[in-house]
N, CA, C and O atoms as a Tripos MOL2 file, in Angstrom:
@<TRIPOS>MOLECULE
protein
  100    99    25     0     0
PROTEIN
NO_CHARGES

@<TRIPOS>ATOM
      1 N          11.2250   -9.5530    7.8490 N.3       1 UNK1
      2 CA          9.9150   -9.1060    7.3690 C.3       1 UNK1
      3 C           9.1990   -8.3430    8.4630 C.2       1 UNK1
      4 O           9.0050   -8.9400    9.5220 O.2       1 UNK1
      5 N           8.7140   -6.8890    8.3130 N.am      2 UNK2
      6 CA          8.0320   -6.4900    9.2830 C.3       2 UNK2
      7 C           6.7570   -6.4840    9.0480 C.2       2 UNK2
      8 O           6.1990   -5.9810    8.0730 O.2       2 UNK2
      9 N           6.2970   -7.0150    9.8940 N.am      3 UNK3
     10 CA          4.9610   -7.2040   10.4410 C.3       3 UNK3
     11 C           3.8680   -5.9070   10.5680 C.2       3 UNK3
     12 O           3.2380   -5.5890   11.5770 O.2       3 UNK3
     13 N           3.8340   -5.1620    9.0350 N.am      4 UNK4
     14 CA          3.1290   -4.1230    9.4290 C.3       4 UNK4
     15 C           1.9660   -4.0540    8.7370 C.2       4 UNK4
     16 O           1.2980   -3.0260    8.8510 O.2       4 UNK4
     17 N           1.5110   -5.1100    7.9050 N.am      5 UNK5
     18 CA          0.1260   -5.4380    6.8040 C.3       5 UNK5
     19 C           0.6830   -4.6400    5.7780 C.2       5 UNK5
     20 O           1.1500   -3.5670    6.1610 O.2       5 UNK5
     21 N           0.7520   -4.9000    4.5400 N.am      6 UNK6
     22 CA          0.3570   -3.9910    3.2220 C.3       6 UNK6
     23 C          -0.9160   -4.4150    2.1750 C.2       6 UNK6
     24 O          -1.5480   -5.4520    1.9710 O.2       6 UNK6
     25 N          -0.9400   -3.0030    1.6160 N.am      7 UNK7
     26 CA         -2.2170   -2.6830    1.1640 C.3       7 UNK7
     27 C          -1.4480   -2.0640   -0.2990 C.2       7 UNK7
     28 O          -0.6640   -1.1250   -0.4420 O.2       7 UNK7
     29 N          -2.2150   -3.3060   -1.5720 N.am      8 UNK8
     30 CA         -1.5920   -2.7900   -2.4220 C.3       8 UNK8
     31 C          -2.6650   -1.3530   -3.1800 C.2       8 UNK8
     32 O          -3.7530   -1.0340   -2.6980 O.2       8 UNK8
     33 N          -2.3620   -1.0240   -3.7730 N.am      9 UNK9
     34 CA         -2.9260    0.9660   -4.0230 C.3       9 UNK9
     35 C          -3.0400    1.0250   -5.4540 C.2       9 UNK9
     36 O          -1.8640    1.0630   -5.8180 O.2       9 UNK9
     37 N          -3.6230    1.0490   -6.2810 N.am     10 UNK10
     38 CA         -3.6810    1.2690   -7.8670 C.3      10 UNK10
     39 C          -3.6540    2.7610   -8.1180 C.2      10 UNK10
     40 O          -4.7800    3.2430   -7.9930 O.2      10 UNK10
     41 N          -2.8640    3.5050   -8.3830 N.am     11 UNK11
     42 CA         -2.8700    5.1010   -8.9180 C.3      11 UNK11
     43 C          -3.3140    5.4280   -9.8900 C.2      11 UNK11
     44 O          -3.2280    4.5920  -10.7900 O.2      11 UNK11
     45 N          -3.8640    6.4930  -10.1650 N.am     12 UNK12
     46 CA         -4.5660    7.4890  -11.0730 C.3      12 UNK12
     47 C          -4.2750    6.7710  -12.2990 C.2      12 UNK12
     48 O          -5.2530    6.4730  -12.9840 O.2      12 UNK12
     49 N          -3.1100    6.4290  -12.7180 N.am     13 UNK13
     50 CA         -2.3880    6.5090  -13.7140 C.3      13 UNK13
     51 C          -1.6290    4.7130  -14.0370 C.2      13 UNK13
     52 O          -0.6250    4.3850  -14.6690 O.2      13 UNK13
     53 N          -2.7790    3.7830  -13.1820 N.am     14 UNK14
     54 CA         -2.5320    2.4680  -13.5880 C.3      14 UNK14
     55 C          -1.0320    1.8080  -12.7970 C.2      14 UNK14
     56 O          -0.6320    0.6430  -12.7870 O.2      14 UNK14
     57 N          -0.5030    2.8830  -12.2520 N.am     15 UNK15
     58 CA          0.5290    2.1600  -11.4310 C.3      15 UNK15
     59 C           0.0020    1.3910  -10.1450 C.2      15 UNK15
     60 O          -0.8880    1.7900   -9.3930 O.2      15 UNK15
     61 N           0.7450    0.1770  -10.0360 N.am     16 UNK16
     62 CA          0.4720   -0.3410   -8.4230 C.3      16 UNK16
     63 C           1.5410   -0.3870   -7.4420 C.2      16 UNK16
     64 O           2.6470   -0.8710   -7.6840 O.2      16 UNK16
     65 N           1.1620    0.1740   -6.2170 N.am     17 UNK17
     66 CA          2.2250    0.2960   -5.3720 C.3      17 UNK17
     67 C           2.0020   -0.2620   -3.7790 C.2      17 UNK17
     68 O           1.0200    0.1930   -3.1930 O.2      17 UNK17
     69 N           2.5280   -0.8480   -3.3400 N.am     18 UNK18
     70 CA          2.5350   -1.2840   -2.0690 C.3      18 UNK18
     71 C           2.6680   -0.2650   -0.8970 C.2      18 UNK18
     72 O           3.3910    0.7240   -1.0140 O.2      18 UNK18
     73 N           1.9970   -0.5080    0.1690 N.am     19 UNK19
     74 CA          1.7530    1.2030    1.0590 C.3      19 UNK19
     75 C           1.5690    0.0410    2.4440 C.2      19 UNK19
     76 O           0.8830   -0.9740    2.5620 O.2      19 UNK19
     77 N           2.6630    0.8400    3.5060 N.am     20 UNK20
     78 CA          2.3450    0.0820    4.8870 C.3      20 UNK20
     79 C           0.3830    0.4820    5.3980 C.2      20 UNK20
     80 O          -0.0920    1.5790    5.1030 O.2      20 UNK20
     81 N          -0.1590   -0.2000    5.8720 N.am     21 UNK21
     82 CA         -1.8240   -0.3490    5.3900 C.3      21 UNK21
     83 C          -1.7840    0.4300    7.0570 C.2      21 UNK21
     84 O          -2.8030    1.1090    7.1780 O.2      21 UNK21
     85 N          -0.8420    0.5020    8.3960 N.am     22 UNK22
     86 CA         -0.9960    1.6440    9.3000 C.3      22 UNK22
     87 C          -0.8780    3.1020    9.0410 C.2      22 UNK22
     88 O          -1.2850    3.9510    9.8350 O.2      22 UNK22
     89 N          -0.1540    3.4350    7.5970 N.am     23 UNK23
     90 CA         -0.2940    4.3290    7.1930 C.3      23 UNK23
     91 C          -1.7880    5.0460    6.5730 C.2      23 UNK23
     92 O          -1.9720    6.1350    6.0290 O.2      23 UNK23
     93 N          -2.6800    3.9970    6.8950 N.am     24 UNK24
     94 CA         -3.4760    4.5450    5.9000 C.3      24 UNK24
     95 C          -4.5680    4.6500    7.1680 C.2      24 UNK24
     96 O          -4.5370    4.0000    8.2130 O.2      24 UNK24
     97 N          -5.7780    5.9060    6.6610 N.am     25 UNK25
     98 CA         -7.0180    5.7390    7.4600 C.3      25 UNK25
     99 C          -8.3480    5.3890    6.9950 C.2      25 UNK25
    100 O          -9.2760    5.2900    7.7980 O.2      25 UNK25
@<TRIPOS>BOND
     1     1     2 1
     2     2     3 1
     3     3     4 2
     4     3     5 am
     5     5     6 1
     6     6     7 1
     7     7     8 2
     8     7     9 am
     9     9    10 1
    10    10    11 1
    11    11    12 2
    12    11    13 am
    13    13    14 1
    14    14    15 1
    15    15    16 2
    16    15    17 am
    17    17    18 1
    18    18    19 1
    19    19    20 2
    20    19    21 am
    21    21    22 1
    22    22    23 1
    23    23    24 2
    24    23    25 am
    25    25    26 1
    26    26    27 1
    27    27    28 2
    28    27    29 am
    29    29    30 1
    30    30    31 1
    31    31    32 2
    32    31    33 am
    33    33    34 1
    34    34    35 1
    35    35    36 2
    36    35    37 am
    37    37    38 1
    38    38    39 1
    39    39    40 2
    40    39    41 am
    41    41    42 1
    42    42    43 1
    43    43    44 2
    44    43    45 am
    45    45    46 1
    46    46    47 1
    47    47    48 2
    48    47    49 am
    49    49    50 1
    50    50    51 1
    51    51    52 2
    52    51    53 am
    53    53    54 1
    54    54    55 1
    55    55    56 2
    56    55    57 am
    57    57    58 1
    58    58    59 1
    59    59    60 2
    60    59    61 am
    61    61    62 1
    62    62    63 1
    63    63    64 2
    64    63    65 am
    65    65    66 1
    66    66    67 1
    67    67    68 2
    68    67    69 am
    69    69    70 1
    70    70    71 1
    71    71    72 2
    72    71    73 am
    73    73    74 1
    74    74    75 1
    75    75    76 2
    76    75    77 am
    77    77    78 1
    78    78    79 1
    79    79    80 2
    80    79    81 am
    81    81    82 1
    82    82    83 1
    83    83    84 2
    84    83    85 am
    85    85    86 1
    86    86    87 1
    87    87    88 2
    88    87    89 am
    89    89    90 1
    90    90    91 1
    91    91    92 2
    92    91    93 am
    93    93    94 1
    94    94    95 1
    95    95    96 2
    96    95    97 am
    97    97    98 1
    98    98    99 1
    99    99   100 2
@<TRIPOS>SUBSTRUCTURE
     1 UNK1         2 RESIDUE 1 A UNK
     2 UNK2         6 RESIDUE 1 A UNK
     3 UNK3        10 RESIDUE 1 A UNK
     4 UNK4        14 RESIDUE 1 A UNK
     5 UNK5        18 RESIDUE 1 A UNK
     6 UNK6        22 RESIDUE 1 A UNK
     7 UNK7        26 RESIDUE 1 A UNK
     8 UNK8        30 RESIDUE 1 A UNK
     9 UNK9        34 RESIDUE 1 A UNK
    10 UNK10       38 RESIDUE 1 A UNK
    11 UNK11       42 RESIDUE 1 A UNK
    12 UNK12       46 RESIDUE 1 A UNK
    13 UNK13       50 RESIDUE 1 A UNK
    14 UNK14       54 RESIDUE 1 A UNK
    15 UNK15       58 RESIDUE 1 A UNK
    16 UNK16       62 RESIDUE 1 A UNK
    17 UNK17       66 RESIDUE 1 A UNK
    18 UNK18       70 RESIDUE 1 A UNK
    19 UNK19       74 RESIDUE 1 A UNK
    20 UNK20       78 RESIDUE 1 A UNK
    21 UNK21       82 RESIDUE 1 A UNK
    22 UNK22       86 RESIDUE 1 A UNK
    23 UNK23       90 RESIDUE 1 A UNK
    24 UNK24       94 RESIDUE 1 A UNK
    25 UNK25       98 RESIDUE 1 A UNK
């Protein structure tokens, strides 16, 4: 398991997707 936080993301279009949360600003 890497240790990088996720951040789950709801899209435009009702999908949910999991996103590494250092990716994000």
């Amino acid at each position: 398991d890497m240790s990088l936080g996720k951040t789950k993301i709801r899209l435009s279009d009702g999908t949910e997707v999991w996103c590494a949360s250092k990716f994000l600003k």
